[in-house]
Structure formats: C-alpha cells, structure tokens
Backbone as XML, in Angstrom:
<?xml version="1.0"?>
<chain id="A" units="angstrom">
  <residue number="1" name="UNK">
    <atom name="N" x="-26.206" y="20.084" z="-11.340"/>
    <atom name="CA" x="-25.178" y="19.171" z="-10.923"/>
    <atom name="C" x="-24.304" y="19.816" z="-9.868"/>
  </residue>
  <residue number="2" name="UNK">
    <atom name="N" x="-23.760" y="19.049" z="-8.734"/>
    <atom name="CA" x="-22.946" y="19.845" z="-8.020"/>
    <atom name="C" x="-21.485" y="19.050" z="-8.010"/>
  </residue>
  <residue number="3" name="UNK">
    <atom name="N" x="-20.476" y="19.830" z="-7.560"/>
    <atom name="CA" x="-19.139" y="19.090" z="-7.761"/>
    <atom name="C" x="-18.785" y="18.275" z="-6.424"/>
  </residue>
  <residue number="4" name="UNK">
    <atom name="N" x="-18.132" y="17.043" z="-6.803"/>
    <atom name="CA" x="-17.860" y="16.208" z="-5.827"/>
    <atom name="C" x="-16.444" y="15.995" z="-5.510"/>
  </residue>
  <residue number="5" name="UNK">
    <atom name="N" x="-15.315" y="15.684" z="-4.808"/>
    <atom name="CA" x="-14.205" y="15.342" z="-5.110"/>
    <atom name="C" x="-14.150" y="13.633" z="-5.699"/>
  </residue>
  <residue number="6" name="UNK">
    <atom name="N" x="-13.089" y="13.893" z="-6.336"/>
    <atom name="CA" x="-13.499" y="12.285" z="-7.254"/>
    <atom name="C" x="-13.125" y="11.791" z="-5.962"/>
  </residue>
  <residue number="7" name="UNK">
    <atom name="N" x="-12.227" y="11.004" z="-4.965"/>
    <atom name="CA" x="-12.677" y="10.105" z="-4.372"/>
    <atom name="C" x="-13.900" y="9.971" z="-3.580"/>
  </residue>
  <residue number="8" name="UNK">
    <atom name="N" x="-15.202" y="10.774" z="-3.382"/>
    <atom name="CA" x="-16.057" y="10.479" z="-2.751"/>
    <atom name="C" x="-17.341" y="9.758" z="-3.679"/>
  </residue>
  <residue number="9" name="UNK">
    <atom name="N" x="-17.062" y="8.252" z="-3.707"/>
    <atom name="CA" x="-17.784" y="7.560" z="-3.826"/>
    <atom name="C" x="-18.764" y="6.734" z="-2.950"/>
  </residue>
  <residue number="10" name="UNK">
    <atom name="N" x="-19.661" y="6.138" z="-3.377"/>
    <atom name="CA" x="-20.588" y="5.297" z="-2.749"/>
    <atom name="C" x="-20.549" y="3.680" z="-3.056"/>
  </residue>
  <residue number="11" name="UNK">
    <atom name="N" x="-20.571" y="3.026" z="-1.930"/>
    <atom name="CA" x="-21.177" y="1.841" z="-2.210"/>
    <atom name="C" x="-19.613" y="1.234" z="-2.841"/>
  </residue>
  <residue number="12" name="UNK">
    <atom name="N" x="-18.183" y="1.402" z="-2.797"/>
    <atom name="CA" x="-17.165" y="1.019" z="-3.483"/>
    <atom name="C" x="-16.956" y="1.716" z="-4.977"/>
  </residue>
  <residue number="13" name="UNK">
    <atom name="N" x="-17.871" y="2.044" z="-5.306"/>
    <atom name="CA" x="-18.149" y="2.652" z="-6.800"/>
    <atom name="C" x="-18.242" y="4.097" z="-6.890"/>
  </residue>
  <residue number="14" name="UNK">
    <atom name="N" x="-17.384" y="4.825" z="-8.068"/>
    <atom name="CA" x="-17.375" y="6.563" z="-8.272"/>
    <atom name="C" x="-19.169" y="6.706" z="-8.527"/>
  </residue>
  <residue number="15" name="UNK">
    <atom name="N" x="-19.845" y="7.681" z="-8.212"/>
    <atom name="CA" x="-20.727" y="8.042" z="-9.209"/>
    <atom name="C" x="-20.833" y="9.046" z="-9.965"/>
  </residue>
  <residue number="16" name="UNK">
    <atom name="N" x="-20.603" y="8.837" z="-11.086"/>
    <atom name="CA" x="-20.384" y="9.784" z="-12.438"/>
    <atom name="C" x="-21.302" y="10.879" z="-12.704"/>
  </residue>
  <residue number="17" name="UNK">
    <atom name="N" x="-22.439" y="10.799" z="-12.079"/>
    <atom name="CA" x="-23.892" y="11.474" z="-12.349"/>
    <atom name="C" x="-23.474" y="12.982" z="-11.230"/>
  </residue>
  <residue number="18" name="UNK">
    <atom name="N" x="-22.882" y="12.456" z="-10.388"/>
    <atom name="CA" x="-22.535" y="13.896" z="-9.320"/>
    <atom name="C" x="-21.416" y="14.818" z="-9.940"/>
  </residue>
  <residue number="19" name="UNK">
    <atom name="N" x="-20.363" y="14.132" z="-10.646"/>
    <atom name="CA" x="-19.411" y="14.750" z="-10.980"/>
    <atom name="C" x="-19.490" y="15.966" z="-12.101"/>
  </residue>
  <residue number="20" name="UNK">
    <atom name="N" x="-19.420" y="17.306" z="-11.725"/>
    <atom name="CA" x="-19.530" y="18.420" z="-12.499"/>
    <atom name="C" x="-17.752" y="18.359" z="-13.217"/>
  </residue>
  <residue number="21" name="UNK">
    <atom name="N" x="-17.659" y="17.694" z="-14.796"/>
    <atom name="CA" x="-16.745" y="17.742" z="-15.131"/>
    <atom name="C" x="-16.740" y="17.959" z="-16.613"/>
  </residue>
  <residue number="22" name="UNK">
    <atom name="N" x="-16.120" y="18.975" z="-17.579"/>
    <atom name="CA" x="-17.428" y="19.267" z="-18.833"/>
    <atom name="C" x="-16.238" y="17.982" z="-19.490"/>
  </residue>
  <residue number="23" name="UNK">
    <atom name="N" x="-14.929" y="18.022" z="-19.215"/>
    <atom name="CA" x="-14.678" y="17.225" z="-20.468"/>
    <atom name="C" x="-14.601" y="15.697" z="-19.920"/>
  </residue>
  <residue number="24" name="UNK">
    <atom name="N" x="-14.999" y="14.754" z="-20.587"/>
    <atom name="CA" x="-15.138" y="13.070" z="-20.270"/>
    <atom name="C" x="-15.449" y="12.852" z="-21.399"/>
  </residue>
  <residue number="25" name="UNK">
    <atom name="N" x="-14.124" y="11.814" z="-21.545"/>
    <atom name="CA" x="-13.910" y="11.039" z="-22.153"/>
    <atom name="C" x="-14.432" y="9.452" z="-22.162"/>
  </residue>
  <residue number="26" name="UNK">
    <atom name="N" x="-14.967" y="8.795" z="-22.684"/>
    <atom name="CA" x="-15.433" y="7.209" z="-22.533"/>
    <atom name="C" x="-14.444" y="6.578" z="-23.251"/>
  </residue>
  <residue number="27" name="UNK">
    <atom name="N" x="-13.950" y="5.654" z="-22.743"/>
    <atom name="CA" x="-12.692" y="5.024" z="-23.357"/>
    <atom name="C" x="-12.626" y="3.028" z="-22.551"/>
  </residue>
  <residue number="28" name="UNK">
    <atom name="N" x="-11.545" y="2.919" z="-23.219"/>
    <atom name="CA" x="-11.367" y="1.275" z="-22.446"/>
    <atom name="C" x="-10.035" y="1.676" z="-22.007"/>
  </residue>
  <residue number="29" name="UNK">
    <atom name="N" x="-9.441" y="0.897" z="-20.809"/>
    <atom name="CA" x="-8.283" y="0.736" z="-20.681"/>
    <atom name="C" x="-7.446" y="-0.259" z="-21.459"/>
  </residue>
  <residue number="30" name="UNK">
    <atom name="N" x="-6.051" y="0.288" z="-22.075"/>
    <atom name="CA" x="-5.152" y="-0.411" z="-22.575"/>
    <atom name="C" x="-4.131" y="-0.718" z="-22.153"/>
  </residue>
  <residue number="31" name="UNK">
    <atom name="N" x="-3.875" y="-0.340" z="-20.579"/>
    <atom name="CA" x="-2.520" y="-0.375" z="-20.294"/>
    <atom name="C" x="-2.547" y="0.030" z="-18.680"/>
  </residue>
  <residue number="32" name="UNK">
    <atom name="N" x="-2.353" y="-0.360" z="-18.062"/>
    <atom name="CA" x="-1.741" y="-0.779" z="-16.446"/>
    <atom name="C" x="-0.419" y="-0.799" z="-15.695"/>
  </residue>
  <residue number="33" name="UNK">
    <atom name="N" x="0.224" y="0.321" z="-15.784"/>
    <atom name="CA" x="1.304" y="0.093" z="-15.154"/>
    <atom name="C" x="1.399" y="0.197" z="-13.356"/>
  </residue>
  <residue number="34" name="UNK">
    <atom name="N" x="1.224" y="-1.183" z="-12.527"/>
    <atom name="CA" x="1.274" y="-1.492" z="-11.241"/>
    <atom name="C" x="2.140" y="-0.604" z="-10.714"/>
  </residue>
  <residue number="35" name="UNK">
    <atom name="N" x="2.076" y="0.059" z="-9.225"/>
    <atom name="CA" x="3.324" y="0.387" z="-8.363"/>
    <atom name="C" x="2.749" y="-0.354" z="-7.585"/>
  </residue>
  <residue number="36" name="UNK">
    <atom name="N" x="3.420" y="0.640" z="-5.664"/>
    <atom name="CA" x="3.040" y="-0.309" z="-4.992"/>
    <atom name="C" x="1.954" y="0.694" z="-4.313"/>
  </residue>
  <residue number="37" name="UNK">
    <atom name="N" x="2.082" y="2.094" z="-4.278"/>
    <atom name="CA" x="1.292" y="2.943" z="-4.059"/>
    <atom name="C" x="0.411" y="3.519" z="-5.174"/>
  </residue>
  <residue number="38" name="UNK">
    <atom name="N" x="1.192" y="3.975" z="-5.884"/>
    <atom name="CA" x="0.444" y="4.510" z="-7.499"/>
    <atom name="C" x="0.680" y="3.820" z="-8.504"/>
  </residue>
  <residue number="39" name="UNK">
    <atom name="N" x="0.029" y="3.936" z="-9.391"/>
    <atom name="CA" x="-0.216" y="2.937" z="-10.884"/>
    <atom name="C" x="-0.336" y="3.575" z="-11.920"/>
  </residue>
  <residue number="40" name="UNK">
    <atom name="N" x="-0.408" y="3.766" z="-13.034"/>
    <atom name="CA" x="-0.353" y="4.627" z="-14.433"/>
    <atom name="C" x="-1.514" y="3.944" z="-15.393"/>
  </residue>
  <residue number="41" name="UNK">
    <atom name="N" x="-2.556" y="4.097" z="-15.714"/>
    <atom name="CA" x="-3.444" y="3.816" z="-16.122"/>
    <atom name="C" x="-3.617" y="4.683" z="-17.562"/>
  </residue>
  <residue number="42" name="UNK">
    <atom name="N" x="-3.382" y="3.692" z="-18.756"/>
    <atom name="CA" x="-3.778" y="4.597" z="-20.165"/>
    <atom name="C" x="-5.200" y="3.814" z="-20.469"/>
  </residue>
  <residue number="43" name="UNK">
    <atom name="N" x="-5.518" y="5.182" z="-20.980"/>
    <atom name="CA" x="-6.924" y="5.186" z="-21.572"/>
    <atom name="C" x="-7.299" y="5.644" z="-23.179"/>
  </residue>
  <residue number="44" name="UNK">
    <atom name="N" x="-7.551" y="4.235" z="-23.950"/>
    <atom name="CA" x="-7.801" y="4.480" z="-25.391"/>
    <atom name="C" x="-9.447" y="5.308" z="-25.960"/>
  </residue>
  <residue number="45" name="UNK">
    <atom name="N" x="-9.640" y="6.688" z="-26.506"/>
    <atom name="CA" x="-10.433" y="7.088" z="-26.493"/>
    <atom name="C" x="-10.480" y="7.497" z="-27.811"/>
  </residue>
  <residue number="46" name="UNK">
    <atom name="N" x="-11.816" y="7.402" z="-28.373"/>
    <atom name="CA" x="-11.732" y="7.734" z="-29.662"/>
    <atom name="C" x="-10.815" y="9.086" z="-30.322"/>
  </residue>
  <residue number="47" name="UNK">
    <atom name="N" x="-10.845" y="9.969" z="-29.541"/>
    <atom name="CA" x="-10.145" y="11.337" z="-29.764"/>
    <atom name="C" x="-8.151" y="10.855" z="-29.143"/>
  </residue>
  <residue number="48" name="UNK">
    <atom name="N" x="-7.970" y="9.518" z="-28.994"/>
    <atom name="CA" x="-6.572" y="9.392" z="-28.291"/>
    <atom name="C" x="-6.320" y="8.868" z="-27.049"/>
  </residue>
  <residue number="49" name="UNK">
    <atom name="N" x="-5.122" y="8.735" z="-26.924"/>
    <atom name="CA" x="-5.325" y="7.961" z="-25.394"/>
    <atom name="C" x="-5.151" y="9.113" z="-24.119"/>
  </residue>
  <residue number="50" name="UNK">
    <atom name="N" x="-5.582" y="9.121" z="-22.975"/>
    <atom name="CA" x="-5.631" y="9.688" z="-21.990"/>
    <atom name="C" x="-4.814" y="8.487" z="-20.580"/>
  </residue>
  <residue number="51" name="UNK">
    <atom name="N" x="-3.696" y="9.238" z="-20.010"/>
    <atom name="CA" x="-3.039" y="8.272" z="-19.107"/>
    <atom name="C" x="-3.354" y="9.452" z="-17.567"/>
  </residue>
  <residue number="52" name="UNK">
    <atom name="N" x="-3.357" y="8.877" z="-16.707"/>
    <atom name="CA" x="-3.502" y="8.858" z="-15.621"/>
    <atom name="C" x="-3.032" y="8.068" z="-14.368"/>
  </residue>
  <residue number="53" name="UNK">
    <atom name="N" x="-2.217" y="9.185" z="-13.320"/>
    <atom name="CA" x="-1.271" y="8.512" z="-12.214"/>
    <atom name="C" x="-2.877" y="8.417" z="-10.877"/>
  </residue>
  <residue number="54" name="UNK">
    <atom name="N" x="-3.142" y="7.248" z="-10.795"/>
    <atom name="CA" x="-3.996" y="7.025" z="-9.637"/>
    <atom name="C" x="-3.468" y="6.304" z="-8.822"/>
  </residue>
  <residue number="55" name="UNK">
    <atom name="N" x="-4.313" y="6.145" z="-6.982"/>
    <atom name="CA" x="-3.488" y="5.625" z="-6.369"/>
    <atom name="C" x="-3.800" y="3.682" z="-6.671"/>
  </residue>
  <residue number="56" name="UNK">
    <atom name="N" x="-2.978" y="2.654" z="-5.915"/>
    <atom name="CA" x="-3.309" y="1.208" z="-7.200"/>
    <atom name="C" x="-4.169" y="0.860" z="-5.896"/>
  </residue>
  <residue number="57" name="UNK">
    <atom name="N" x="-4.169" y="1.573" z="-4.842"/>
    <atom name="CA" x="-5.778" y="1.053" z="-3.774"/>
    <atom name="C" x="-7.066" y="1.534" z="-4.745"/>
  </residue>
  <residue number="58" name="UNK">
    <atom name="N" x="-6.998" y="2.820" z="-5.095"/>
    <atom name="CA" x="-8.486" y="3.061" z="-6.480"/>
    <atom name="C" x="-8.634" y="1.800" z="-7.407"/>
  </residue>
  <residue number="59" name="UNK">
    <atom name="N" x="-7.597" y="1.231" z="-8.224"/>
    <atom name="CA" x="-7.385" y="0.438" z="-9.184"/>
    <atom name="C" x="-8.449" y="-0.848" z="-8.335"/>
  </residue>
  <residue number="60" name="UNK">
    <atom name="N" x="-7.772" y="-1.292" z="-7.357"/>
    <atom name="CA" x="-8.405" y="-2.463" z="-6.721"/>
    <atom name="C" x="-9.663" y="-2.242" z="-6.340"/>
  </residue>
  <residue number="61" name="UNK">
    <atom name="N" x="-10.001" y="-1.427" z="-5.546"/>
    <atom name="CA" x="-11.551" y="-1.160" z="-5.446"/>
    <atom name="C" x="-12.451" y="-0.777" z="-6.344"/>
  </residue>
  <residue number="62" name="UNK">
    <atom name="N" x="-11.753" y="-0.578" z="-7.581"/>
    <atom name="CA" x="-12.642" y="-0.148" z="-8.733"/>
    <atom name="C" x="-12.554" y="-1.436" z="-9.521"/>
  </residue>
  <residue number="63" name="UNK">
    <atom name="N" x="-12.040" y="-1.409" z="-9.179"/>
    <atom name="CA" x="-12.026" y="-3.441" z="-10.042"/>
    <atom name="C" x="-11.494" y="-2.757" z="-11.487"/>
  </residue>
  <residue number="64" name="UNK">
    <atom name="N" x="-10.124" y="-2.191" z="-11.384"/>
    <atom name="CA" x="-9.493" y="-1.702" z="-12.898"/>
    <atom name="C" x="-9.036" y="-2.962" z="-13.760"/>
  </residue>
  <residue number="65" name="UNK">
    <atom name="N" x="-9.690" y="-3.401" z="-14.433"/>
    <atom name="CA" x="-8.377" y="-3.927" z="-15.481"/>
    <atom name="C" x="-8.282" y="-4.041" z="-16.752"/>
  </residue>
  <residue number="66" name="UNK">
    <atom name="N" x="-7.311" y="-4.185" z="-17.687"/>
    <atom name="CA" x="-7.210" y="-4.125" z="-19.096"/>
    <atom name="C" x="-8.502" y="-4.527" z="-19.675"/>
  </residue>
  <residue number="67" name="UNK">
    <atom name="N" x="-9.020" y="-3.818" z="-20.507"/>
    <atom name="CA" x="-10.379" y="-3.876" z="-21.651"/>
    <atom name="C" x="-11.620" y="-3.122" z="-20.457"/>
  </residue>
  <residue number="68" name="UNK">
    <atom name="N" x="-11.708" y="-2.171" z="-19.328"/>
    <atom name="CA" x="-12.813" y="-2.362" z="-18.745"/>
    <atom name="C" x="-13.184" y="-0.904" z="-19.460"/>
  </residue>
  <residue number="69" name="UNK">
    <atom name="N" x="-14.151" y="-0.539" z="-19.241"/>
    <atom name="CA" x="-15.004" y="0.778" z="-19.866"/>
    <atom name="C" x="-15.321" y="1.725" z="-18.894"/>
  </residue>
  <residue number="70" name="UNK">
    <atom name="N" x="-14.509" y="3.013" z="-19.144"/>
    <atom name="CA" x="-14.546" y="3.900" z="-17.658"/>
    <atom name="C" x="-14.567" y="4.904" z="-18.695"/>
  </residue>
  <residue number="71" name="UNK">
    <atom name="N" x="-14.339" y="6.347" z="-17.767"/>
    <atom name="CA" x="-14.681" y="7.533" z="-18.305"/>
    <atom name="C" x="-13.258" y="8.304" z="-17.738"/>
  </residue>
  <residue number="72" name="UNK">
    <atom name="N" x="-12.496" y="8.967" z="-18.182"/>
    <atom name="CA" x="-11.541" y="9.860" z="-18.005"/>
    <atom name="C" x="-12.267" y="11.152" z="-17.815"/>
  </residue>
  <residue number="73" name="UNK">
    <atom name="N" x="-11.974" y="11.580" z="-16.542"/>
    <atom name="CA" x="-12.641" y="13.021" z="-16.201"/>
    <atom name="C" x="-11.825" y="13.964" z="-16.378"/>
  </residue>
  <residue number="74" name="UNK">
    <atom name="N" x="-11.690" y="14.842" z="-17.091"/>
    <atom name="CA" x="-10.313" y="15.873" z="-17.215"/>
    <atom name="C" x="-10.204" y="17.247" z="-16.748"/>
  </residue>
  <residue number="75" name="UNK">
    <atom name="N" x="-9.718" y="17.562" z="-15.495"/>
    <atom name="CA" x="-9.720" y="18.560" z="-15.325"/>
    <atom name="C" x="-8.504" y="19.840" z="-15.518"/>
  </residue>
  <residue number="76" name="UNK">
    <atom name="N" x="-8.084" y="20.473" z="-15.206"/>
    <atom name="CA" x="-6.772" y="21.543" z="-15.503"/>
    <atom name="C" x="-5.417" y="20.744" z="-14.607"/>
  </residue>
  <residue number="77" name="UNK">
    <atom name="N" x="-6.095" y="20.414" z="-13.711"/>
    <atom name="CA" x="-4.962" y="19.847" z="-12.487"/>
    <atom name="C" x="-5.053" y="18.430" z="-12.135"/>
  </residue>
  <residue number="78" name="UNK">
    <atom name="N" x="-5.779" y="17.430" z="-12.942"/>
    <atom name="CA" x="-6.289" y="16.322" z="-12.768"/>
    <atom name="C" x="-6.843" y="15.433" z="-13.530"/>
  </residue>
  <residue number="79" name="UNK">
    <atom name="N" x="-6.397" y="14.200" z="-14.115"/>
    <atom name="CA" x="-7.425" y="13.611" z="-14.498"/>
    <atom name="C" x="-7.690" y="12.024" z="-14.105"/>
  </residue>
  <residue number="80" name="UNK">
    <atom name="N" x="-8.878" y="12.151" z="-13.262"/>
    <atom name="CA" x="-9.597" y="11.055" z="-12.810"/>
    <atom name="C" x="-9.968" y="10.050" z="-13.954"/>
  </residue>
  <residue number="81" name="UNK">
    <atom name="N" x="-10.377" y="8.615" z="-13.367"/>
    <atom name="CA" x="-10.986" y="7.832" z="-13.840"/>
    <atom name="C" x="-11.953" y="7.361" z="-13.378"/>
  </residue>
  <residue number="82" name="UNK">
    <atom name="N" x="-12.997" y="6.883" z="-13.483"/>
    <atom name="CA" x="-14.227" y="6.359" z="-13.415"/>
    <atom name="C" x="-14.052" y="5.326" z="-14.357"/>
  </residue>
  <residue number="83" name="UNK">
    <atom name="N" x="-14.982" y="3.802" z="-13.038"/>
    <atom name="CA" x="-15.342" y="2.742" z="-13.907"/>
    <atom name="C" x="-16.925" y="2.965" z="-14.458"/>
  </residue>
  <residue number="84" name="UNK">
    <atom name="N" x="-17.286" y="2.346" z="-15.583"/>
    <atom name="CA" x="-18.600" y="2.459" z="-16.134"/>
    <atom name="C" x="-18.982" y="1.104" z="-15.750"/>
  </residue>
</chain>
C-alpha cells in the first residue's frame, strides 16, 4: 500500500484502498455541524464516536449526510473521513 494525502481523490470520490492508515474506523454519521468554510462531522462507531473538523466543500462533494457509512481514518495529527 502506499500513502496518499487524503484529499487526493478520484473521480469526486476518496479511495480508501490507497490510503496507508492502520487505524479506521467504519461508522455512520450522527451529526453535522455546517460552517461556511469548515463543518464538524461526528462519527458513531462501534468503539465510540469519532468527530472531525473538515472543510464543508469535502462534505458537498462527498455527498456527507446524516446516516451515510464512511470510515474515520485516524491519524496522530488528523482525522479524515471517507465516504463508503
């Protein structure tokens, strides 16, 4: 596997298969808090929820919204989301 920066996606869509990230989480979203630049995105995961400040242009092109099934990528300095 090699590492990608999470915004370099394809096709509008992350691909999860490139991303060298050991911990991911699979979760649904429960919660959406809109800005006008950044947004706050919680993520219900069996082990707890995982929240995340992304920018709300990701949200829209990822087609984010309450109940969808993504993956929380967690790194030391970061944690991404991915839609599934």
């Amino acid at each position: 596997m090699q590492s990608v920066r999470y915004d370099q996606y394809s096709g509008g869509k992350m691909t999860i298969k490139a991303i060298n990230t050991r911990n991911q989480f699979k979760g649904k979203i429960i919660e959406i808090v809109t800005g006008s630049v950044v947004s706050e995105v919680v993520v219900g995961t069996p082990f707890g929820t995982v929240t995340s400040v992304i920018t709300t242009r990701s949200i829209n092109e990822l087609e984010l919204s309450i109940g969808s099934d993504v993956v929380a990528l967690v790194k030391s300095t970061e944690i991404s989301i991915a839609k599934l």
